[in-house]
VOMAR-568576 format. One record per residue (C-alpha): x, y, z. Coordinates in pm, 1 decimal. Example, Ala and Ser with C-alpha at 12.3 -4.5 7.8 and 13.67 -1.06 7.14 Angstrom:
<rs>
{{1230.0,-450.0,780.0}}
{{1367.0,-106.0,714.0}}
</rs>
This chain:
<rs>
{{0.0,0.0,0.0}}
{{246.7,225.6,85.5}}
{{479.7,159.1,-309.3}}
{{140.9,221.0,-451.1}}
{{104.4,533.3,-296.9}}
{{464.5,658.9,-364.9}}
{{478.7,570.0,-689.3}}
{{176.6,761.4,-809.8}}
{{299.1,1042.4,-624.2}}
{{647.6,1001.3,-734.2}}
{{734.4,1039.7,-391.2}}
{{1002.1,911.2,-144.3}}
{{922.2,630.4,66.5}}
{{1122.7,437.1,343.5}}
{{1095.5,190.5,644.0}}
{{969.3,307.3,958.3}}
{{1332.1,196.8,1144.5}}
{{1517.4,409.4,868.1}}
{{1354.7,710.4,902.2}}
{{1573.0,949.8,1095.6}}
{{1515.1,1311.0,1238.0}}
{{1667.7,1481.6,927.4}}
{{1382.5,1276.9,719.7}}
{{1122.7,1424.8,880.9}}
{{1247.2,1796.2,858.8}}
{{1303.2,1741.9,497.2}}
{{976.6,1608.3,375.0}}
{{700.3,1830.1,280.9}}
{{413.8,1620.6,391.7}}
{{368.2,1285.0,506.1}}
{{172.8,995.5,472.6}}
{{179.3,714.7,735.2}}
{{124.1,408.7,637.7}}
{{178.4,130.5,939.8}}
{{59.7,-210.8,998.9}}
{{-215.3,-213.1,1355.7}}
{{-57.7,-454.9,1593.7}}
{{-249.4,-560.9,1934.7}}
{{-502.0,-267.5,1870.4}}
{{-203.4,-31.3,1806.8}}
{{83.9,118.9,1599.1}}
{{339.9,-139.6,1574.7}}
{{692.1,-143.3,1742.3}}
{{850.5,-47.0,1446.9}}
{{639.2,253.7,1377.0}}
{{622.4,352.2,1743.0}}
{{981.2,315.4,1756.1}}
{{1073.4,579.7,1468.9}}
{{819.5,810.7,1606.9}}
{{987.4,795.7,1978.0}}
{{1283.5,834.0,1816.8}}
{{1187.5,1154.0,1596.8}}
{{927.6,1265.0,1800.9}}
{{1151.0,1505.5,2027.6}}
{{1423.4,1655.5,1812.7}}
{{1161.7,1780.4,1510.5}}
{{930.5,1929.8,1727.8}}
{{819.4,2278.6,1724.2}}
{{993.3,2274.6,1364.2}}
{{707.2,2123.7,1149.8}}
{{357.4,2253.5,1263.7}}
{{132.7,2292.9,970.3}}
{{215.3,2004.9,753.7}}
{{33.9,1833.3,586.1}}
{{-79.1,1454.3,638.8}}
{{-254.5,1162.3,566.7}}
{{-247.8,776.7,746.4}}
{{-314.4,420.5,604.7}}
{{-345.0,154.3,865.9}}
{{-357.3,-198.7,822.6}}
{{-548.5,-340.1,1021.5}}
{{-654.0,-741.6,1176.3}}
{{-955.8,-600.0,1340.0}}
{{-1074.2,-264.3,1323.2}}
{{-781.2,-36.5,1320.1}}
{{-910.3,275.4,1515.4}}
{{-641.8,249.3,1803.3}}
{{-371.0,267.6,1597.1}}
{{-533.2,562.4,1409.8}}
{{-587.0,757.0,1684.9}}
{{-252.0,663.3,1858.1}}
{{-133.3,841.6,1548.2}}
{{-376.9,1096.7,1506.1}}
{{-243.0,1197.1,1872.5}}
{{88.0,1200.1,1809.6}}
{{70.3,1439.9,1448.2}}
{{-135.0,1673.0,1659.8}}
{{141.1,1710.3,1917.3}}
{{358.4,1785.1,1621.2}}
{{50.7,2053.2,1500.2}}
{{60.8,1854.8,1166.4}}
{{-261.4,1918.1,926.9}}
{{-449.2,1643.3,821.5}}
{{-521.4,1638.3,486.9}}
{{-743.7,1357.0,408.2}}
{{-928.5,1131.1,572.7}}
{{-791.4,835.8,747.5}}
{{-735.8,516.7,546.9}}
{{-812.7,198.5,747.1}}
{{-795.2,-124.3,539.3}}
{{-932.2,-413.5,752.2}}
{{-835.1,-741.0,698.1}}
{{-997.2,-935.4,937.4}}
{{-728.8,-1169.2,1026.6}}
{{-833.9,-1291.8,1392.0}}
{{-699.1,-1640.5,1384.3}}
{{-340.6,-1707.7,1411.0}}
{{-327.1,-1865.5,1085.6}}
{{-502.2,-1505.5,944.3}}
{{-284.5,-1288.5,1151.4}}
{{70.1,-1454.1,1031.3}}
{{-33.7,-1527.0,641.0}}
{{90.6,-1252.9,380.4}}
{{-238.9,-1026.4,301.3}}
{{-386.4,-1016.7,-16.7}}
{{-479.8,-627.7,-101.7}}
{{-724.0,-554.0,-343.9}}
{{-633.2,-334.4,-677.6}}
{{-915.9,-107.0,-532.4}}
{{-732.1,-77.4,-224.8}}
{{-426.7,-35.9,-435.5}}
{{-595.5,213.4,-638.4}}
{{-725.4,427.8,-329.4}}
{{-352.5,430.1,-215.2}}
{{-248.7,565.2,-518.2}}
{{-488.7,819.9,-536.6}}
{{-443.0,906.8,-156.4}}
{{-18.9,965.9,-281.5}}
{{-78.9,1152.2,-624.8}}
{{-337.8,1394.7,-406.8}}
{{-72.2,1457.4,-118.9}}
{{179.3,1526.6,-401.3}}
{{-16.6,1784.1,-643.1}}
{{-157.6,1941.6,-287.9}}
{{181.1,2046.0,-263.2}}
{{281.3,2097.7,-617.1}}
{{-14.7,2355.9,-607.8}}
{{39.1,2529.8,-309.8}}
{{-315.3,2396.7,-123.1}}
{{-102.7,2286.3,188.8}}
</rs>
């Protein structure tokens, strides 16, 4: 979900434990895209936002963003565990949030690779390309 979405909006992308401080500062917007794990963010994205969290803020307010969350049951903790966290950072949400639910409850479900739809695919592309010509055009 998240190649789909950079590569309609010809945008960067990287792994939540590679994204560093300077990242953050240099990107114009953002779109987080992170997996739900145990009703929340996982480690990994929780992780690169402790370790950004501090040294960017009060240096990005008013940027714009956007989430995807993938989640096993119904996402919304994650979501607003992020929501939470860009509004400490006075980020600007720019669309609304992006939950794709695959119901994996079982722990066959939960471990086997997930299967997203080209709609889903689609809608991530859509969600990038908008982010990007926001920009381009001077919207946010």
């Amino acid at each position: 979900m998240a190649r789909a979405a950079a590569e309609a909006g010809a945008a960067d992308i990287a792994r939540a434990r590679d994204v560093t401080s300077q990242h953050i500062l240099d990107a114009g917007a953002y779109l987080f895209v992170g997996p739900e794990n145990l009703a929340a963010l996982s480690g990994e994205m929780k992780e690169m936002f402790d370790r950004t969290y501090y040294p960017v803020l009060g240096r990005i307010e008013g940027r714009p963003y956007a989430t995807i969350i993938a989640a096993g049951s119904d996402g919304e903790n994650a979501q607003r565990q992020l929501d939470r966290i860009a509004t400490g950072w006075r980020l600007k949400r720019v669309a609304e949030p992006m939950i794709v639910n695959f119901d994996a409850q079982t722990p066959e479900e939960i471990l086997a690779e997930k299967q997203v739809s080209d709609r889903i695919l689609q809608d991530c592309a859509q969600l990038g390309a908008g982010i990007v010509e926001g920009l381009r055009l001077g919207i946010f």
